[in-house]
C-alpha positions in Angstrom: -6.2 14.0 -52.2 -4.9 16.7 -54.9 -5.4 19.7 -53.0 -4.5 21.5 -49.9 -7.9 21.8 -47.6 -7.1 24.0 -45.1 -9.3 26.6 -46.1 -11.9 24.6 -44.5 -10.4 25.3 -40.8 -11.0 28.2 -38.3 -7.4 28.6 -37.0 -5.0 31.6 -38.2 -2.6 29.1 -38.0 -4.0 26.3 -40.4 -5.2 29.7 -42.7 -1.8 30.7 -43.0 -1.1 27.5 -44.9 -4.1 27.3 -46.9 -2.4 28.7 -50.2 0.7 27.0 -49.6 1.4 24.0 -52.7 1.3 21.3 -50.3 -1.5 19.2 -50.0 -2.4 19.8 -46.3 -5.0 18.4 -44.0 -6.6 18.8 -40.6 -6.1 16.4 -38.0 -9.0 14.1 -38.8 -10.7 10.6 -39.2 -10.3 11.3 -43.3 -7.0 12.1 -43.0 -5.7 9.2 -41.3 -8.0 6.5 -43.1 -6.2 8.1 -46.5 -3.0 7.3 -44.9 -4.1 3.5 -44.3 -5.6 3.1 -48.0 -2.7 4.7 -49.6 -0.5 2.7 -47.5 2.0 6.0 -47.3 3.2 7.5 -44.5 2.0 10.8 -42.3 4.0 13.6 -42.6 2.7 16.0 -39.2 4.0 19.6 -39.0 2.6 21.4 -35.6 3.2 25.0 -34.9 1.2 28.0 -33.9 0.4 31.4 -35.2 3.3 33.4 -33.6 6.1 31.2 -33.5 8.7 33.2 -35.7 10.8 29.8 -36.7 7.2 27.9 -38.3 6.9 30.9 -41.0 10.8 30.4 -41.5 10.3 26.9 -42.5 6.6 27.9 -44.4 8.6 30.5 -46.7 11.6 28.4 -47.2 9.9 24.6 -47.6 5.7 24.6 -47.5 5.8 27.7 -50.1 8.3 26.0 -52.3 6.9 23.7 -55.4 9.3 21.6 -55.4 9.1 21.0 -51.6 5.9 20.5 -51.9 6.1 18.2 -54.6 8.1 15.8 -52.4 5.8 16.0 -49.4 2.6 15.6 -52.1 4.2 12.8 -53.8 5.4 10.2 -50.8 3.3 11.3 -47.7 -0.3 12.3 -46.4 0.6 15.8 -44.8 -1.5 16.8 -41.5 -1.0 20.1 -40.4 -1.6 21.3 -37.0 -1.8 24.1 -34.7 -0.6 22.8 -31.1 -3.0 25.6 -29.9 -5.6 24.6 -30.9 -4.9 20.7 -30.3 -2.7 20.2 -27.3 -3.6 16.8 -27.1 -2.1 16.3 -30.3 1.0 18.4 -29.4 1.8 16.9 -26.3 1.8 12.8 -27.4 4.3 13.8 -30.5 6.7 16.4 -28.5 7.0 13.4 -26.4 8.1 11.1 -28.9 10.4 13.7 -29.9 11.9 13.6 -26.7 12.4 10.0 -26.6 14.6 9.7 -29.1 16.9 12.3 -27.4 15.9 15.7 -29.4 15.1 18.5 -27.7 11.5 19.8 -28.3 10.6 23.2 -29.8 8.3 24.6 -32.7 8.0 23.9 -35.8 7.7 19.9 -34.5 8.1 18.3 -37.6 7.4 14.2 -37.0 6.7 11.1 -39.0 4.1 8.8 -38.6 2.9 5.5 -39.8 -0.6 4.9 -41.0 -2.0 4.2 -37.4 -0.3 7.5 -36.5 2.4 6.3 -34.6 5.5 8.3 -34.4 8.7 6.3 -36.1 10.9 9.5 -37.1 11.1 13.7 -36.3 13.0 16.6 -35.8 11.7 20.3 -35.6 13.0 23.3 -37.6 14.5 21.7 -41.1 16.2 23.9 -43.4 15.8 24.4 -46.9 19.8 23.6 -47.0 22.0 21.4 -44.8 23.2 24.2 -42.5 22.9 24.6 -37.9 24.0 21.1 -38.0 20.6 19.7 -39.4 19.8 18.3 -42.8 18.0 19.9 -45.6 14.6 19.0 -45.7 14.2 17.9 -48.9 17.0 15.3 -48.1 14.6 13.8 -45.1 11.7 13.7 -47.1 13.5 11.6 -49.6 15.4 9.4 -47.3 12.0 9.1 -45.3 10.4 7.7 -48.1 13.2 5.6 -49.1 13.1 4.0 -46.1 9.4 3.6 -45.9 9.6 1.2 -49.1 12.8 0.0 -49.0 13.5 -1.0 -45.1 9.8 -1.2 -43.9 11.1 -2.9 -41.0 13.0 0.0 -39.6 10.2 2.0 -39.6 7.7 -0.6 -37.6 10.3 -1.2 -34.9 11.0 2.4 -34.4 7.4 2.8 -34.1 6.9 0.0 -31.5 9.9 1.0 -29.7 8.6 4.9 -29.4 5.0 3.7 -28.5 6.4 1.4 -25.8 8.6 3.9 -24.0 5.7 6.3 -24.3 3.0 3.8 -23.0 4.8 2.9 -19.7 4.1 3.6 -16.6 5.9 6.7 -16.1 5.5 7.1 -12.7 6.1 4.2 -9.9 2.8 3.6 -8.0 3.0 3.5 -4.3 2.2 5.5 -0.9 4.1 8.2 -1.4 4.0 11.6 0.2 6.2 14.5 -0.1 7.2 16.3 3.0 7.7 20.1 4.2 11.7 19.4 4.3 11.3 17.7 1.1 9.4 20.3 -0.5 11.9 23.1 0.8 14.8 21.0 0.2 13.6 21.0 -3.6 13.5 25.0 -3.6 17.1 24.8 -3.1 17.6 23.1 -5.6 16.0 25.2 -7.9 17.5 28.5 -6.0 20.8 27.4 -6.8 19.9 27.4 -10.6 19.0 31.0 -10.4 20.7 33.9 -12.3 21.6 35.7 -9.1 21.9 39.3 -11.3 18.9 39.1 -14.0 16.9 36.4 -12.3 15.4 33.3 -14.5 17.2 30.1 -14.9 20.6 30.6 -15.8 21.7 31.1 -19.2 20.1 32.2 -22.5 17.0 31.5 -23.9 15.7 32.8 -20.4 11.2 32.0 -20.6 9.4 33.7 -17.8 8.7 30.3 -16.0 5.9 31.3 -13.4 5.3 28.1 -12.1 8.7 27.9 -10.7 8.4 31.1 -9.5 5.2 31.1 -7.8 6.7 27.9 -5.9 9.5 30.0 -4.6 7.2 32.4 -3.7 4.9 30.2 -1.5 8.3 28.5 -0.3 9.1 32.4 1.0 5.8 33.0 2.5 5.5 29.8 4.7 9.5 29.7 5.6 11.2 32.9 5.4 13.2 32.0 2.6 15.4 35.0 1.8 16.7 33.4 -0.8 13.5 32.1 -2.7 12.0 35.9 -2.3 15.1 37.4 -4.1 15.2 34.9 -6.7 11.5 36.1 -7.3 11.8 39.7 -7.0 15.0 40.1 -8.8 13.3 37.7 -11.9 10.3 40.0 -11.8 12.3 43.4 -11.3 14.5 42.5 -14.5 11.8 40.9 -16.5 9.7 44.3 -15.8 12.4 46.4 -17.1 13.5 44.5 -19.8 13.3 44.4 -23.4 11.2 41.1 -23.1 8.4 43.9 -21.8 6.5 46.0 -24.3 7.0 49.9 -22.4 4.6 51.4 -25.0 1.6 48.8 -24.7 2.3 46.7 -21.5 2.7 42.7 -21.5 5.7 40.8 -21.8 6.6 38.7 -25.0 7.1 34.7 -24.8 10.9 34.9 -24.1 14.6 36.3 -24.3 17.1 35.1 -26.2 19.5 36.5 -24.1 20.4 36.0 -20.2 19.4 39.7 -19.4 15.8 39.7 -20.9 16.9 42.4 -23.4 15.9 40.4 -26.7 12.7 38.7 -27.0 11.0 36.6 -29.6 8.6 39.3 -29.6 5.8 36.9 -29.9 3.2 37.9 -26.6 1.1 34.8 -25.5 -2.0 35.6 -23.1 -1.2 32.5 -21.1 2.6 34.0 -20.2 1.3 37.8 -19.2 -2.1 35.9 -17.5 0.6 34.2 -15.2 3.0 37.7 -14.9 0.3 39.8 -13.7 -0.8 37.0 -10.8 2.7 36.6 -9.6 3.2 40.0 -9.4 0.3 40.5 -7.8 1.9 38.5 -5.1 4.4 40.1 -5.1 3.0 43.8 -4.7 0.9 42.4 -1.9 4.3 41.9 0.1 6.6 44.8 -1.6 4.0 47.5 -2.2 6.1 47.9 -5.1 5.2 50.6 -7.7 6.9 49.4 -10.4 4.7 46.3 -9.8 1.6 48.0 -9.4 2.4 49.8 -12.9 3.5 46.5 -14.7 0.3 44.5 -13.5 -2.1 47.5 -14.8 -0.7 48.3 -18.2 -0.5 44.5 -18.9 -4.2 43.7 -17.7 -5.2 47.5 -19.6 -3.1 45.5 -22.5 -5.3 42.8 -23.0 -8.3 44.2 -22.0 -7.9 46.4 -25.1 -5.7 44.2 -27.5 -6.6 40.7 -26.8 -10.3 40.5 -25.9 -13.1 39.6 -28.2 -16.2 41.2 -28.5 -17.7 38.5 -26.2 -15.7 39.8 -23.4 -13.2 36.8 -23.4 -9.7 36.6 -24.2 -7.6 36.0 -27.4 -4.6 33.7 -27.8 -1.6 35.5 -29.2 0.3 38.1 -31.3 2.9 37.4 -33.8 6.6 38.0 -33.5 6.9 39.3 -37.3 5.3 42.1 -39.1 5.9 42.7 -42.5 8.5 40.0 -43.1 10.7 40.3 -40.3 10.3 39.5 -36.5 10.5 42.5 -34.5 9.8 45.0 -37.1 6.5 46.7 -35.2 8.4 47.4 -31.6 11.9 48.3 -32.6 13.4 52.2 -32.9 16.3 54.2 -34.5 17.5 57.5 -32.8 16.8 59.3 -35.2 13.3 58.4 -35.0 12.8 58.9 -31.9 14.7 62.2 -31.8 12.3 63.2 -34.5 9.1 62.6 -32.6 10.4 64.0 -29.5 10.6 67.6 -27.7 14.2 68.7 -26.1 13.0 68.1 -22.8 12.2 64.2 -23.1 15.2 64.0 -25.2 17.7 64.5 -22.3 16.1 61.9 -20.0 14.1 58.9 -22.8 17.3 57.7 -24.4 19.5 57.1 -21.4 16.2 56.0 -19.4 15.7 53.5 -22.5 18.5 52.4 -23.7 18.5 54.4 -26.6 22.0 54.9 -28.9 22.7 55.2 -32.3 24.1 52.2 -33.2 21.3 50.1 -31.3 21.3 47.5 -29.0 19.8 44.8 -31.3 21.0 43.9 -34.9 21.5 47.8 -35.3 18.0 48.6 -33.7 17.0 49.6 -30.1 14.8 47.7 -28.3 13.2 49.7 -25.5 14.0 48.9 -22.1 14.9 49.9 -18.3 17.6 47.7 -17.3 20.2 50.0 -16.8 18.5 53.3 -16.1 19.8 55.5 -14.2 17.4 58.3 -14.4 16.6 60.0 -10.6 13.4 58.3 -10.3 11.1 61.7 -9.3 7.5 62.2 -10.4 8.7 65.3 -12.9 10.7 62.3 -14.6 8.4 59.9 -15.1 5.6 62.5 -16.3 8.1 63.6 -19.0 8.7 60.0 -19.6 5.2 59.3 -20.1 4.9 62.2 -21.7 7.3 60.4 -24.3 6.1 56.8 -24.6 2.4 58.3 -25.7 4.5 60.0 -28.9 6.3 57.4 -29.4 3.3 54.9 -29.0 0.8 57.1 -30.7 3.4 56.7 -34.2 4.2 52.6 -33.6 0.4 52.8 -33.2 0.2 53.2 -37.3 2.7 51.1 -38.2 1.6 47.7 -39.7 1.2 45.9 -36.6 2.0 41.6 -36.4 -0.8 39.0 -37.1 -3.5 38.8 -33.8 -4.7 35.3 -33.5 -8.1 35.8 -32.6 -8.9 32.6 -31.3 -10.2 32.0 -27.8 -9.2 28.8 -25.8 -10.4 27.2 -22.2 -7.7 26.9 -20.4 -5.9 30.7 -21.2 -9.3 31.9 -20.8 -9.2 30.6 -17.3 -5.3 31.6 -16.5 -6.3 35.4 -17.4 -9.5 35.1 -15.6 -8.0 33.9 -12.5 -5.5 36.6 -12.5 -7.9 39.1 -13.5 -9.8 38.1 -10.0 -7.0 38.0 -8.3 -5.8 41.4 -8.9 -9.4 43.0 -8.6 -9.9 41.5 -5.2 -5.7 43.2 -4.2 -6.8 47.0 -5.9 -10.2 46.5 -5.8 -10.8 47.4 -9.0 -14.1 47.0 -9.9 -13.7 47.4 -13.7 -11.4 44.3 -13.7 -13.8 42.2 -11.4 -16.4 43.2 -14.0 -14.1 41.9 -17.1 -13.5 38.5 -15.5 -17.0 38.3 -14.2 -18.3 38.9 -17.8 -15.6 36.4 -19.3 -16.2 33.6 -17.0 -19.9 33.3 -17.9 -18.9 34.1 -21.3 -16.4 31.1 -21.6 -18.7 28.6 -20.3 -21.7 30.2 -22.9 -18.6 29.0 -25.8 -17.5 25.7 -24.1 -19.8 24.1 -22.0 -21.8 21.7 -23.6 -23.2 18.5 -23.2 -22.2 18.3 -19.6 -18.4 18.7 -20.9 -16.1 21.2 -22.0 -15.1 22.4 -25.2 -11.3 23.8 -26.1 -11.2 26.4 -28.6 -13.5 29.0 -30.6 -13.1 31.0 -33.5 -15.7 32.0 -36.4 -18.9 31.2 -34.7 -17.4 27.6 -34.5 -16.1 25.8 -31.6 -13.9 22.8 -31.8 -12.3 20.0 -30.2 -13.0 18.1 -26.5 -11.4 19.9 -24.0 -8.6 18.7 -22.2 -8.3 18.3 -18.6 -6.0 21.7 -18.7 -9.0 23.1 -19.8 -11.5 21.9 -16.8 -8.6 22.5 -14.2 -8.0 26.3 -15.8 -11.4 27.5 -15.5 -12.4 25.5 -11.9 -9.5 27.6 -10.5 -10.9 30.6 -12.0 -14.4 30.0 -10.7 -12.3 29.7 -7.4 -10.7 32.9 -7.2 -14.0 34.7 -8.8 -15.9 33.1 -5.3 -13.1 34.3 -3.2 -13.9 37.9 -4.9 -17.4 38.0 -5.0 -18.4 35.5 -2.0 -21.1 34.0 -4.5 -21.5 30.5 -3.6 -22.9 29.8 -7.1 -19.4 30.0 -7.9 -18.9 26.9 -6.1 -21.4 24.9 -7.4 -20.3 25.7 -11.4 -16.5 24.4 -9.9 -18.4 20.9 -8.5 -19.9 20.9 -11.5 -17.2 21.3 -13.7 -15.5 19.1 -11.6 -17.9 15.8 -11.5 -16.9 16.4 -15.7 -13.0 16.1 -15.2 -13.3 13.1 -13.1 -15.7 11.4 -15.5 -13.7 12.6 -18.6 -10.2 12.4 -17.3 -9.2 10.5 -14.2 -7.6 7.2 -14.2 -9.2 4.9 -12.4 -7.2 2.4 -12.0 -3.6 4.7 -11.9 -5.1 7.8 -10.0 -4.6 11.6 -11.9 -6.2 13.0 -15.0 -5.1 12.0 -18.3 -4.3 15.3 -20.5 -7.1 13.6 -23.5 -10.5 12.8 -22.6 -10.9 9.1 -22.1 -14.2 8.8 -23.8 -14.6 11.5 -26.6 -10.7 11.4 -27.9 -9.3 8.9 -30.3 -5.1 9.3 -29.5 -2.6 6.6 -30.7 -1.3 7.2 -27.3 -2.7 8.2 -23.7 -0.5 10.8 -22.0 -0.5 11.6 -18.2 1.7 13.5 -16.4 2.5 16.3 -14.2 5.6 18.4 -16.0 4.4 21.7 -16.1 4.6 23.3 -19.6 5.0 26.8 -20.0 1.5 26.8 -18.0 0.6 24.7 -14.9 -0.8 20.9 -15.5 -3.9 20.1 -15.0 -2.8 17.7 -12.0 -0.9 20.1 -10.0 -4.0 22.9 -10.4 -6.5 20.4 -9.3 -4.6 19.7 -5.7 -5.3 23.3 -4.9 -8.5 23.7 -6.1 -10.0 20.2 -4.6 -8.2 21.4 -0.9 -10.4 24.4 -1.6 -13.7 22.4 -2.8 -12.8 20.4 0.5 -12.6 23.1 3.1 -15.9 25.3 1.3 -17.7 22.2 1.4 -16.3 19.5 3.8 -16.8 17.1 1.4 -14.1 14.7 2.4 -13.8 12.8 -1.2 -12.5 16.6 -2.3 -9.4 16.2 0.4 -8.9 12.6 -0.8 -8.4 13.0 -4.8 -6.1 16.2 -3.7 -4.0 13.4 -1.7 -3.8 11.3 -4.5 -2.7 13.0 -7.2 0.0 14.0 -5.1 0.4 10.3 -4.1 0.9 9.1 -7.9 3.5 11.8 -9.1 5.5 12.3 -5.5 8.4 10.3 -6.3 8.6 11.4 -9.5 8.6 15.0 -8.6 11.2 14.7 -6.1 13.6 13.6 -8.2 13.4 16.4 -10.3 12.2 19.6 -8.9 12.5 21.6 -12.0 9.8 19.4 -13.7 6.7 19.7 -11.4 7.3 23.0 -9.2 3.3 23.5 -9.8 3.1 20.1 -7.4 5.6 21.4 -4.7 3.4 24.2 -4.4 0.3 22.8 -4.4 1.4 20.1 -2.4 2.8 22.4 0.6 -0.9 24.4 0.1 -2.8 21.2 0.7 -0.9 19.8 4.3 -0.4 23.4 5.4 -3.8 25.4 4.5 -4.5 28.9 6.0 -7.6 30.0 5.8 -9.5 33.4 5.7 -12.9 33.7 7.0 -14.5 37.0 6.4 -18.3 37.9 7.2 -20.2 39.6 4.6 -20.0 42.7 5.2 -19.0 45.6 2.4 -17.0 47.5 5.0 -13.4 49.3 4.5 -11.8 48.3 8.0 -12.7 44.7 6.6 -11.1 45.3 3.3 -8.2 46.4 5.0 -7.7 43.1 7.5 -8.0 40.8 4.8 -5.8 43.0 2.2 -3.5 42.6 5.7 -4.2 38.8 5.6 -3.1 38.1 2.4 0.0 40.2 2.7 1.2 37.7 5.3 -0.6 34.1 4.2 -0.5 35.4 -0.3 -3.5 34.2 -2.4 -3.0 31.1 -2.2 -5.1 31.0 1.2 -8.6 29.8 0.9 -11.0 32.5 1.6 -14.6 32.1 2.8 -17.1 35.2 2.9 -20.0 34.1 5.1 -23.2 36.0 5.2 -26.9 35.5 7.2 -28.0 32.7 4.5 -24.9 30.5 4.5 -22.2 29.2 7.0 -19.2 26.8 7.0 -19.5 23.4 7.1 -19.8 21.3 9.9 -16.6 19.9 9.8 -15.0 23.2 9.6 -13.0 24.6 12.2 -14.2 28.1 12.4 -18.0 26.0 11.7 -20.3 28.7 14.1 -18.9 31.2 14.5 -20.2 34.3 13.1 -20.2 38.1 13.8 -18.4 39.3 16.6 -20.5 42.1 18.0 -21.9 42.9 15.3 -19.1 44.0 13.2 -17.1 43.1 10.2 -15.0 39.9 11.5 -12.1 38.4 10.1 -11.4 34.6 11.4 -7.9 33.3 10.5 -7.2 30.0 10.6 -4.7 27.1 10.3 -5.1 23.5 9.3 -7.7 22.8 12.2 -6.6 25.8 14.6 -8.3 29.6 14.4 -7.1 32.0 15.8 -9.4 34.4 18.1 -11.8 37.1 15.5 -10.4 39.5 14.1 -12.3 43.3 13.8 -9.8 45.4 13.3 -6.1 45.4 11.7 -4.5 45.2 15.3 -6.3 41.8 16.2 -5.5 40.6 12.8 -2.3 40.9 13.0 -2.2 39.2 16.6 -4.3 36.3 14.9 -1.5 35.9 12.0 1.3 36.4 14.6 -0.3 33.9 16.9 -0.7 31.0 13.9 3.1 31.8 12.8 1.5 33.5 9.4 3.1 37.1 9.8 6.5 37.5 11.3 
């Protein structure tokens, strides 16, 4: 090959690199047979469209002739965008990690012809500097090696693929308890930045998973300590820099332990997963900050990231005009320019605005420290403020929108989108996730399978079980908002694909690749969650569900198996799977909600009641004259009680007496040891 083909793909990311001097390539059948008949070796470079470090190394080494000349010369370069190809992603990130490097963007890995992994890194520099080499200076001893010391290279690459292709988790009866499960949350509580929340120390990522465990772990136990972790994470994360205070969402992560600095890169998965948590968390607190964080965000998205199909896009970049941060960041003197006396005595002490900035001589918006007497006058002159200021960052030249549209996000933003409809009852939401839902399965289901990402008119790629396991718990949540049981049957559906696609037979859980439409070097199953849930962990919750909707009893057996397989595993290290603790205290301690189908206020108001006490992680059933629960159920007959909008609460096999108003709701969740 003499020439870079990337113009051929759909991807912003690949796109990016199409003008670059290097002779790029997709992943593909072509690309890897041209390794094997030029006998050289691969050279892969994954990123994604707003990770600030991959343009680094693009301007200093992909955009540089000689660079490139290197990389043309002694390797077949594949580029990739890990968005677009998690698959791909996940197999060489792990064979990053086994040779002791931690992982991260740019991933940067070598490859023999068959594509196994023998050498990587991530981030290179032009220069030796951070400690790491120059790039150049890898690319030559690379090749050096490659003809020189072949040998190296295949043991390397048989070592790598061995540790990779083991058994990763010991098979065997296991089962992870309540005291186990708690005993975990501990663990993880004692982690906790007691002051800004998160993990402790710096870079701080949102982490929902871990989160949302604590949260369950509060609901079912009383944990004080669990629900300050979370409130205090989401409370500092709200009124940090990490948040965007003129346009809503939160960016990918801090750099810093009090979430002042961000990569200002904004992901849909990470503010799909903010807005459900604090969901929960508003459902408990009633808190407005809450209630104003989760509707700018969703308002965010619903006019920043959505296509013109009604789904969701993927990302925005950290840099604008050459430099990262560049569109959110303010002087005083701007701001003092755009803004009247009045909002000038309150914004820059409510925002943490000085003249010699907070950030590399800039000021990054944020609420951490503000003091301001929280009145309604206030906060309509601080409004008042943020719309001048926004209208004016509104023109600047904003950072690159990836306008791709994946499964599994898709489904993450869905879900939460239900979710919060069903708590406000906003109809306008319901109607946006309604309308994505059926338009995400128009784009990706096809064939009796799924499909992983769209862009162009063109969609690409098999889906991955992430995929399958996203949008079967967003079909969940839309049933338990609209009571349509076609709802369920699309999530048996879509199910009966997973398990013919995905599951291992012989070892139990879903492989992350399809087993019969993907080609991988390697197979890769596990149950780490990322900076989104796995696939294994989701699918526990949502087969309980499909077992107690249904009383299909295989559901209730895959959900016990999965947690089976990874158990031991996961209680060794609670940090890795908290997505699994979760799911796994859900399944052996499930409350149910039972509501007749009735469109009646003093209904709305038990079951907003409900979840206050048992959080949305209950399984709720709405039951009308045409359908009932099934036989195996243990609310199974019971309907209206006297004719009125009925509420049954139960849990595991015990329900408590109907419910028709608050009162007797709240005697049914006090009676089950739901509500305190």
């Amino acid at each position: 090959m003499s020439h870079n083909r990337l113009s051929l793909e759909t991807s912003p990311y690949l796109l990016q690199h199409k003008d670059n001097p290097v002779h790029w390539m997709g992943w593909s059948e072509q690309a890897l047979q041209e390794a094997k008949t030029r006998d050289q070796p691969i050279l892969l470079s994954v990123g994604y469209a707003a990770c600030h470090w991959c343009h680094v190394m693009a301007h200093e080494s992909f955009e540089d002739p000689v660079t490139a000349g290197l990389m043309n010369q002694n390797f077949i370069n594949i580029k990739v965008d890990r968005e677009e190809r998690p698959d791909i992603d996940r197999i060489y990130m792990a064979a990053l990690h086994s040779l002791g490097e931690q992982g991260g963007w740019p991933l940067t890995m070598f490859l023999t012809p068959d594509a196994l992994p023998f050498w990587g890194g991530t981030y290179f520099p032009p220069e030796a500097k951070y400690g790491r080499p120059s790039f150049r200076h890898v690319l030559t001893e690379i090749s050096r090696i490659w003809q020189q010391e072949r040998s190296k290279v295949t043991h390397n690459a048989e070592a790598i693929s061995a540790a990779l292709s083991q058994p990763r988790y010991a098979a065997g009866p296991n089962q992870l308890s309540a005291t186990q499960i708690y005993q975990a949350a501990d663990v993880i509580i004692n982690a906790i930045d007691p002051h800004y929340g998160g993990l402790k120390g710096a870079p701080k990522f949102p982490q929902a998973p871990i989160f949302t465990f604590l949260w369950e772990v509060y609901l079912r136990n009383r944990n004080e300590k669990a629900r300050e972790a979370v409130l205090t994470t989401l409370t500092q994360i709200s009124n940090g820099g990490i948040y965007d205070h003129l346009a809503g969402g939160i960016a990918r992560y801090s750099t810093d332990p009090k979430w002042l600095a961000p990569h200002f890169e904004k992901m849909l998965y990470d503010n799909a997963q903010y807005v459900s948590l604090l969901t929960r968390a508003w459902l408990k607190t009633g808190s407005p900050l809450y209630a104003t964080r989760i509707e700018h965000t969703i308002e965010f998205v619903l006019h920043e990231m959505t296509g013109g199909n009604g789904c969701f896009t993927s990302s925005y970049d950290a840099d604008s005009e050459g430099e990262e941060g560049k569109y959110y960041v303010w002087s005083l003197a701007e701001i003092e320019k755009l803004l009247t006396p009045g909002e000038l005595e309150i914004f820059p002490a409510a925002y943490d605005v000085t003249a010699s900035g907070n950030w590399e001589g800039h000021t990054i918006l944020n609420r951490t420290h503000d003091t301001t007497p929280d009145t309604p006058e206030n906060e309509k002159i601080l409004a008042s403020a943020r719309a001048k200021l926004w209208a004016v960052r509104n023109k600047r030249i904003p950072p690159q929108h990836d306008d791709k549209i994946l499964a599994d996000w898709n489904g993450l933003f869905i879900t939460a989108l239900a979710e919060a409809s069903l708590v406000f009852g906003n109809k306008a939401w319901a109607n946006a996730a309604t309308r994505a839902f059926s338009e995400a399965l128009n784009l990706f289901w096809k064939e009796n399978r799924l499909f992983h990402s769209h862009r162009a008119g063109s969609t690409r790629h098999e889906g991955t079980a992430d995929d399958y396991a996203s949008l079967i718990a967003a079909a969940l949540a839309l049933h338990a908002l609209t009571g349509d049981a076609t709802y369920v049957s699309k999530v048996q559906e879509l199910t009966a694909a997973l398990e013919d696609n995905h599951w291992g037979t012989a070892e139990g859980g879903f492989y992350h690749a399809s087993q019969k439409h993907t080609a991988l070097p390697i197979k890769s199953r596990t149950i780490e969650d990322d900076a989104t849930p796995n696939a294994n962990s989701v699918m526990i919750k949502s087969y309980n569900n499909l077992y107690h909707l249904t009383g299909n009893e295989n559901f209730k057996i895959k959900a016990e198996k999965i947690v089976e397989v990874f158990a031991a595993a996961t209680a060794s290290n609670p940090f890795a799977a908290p997505g699994l603790l979760k799911n796994a205290l859900v399944l052996q301690d499930t409350i149910q909600l039972v509501l007749t189908n009735d469109a009646n206020p003093e209904q709305n108001e038990m079951l907003m009641l409900a979840l206050k006490y048992a959080g949305l992680d209950a399984t709720i059933h709405v039951i009308g004259a045409n359908s009932s629960l099934p036989a195996n159920h243990p609310a199974h007959g019971k309907t209206t009680n006297n004719s009125k909008p009925t509420l049954y609460v139960c849990r595991g096999m015990t329900c408590a007496n109907p419910a028709t108003n608050t009162a007797e709701a709240l005697a049914a969740l006090c009676l089950l040891g739901i509500a305190n």
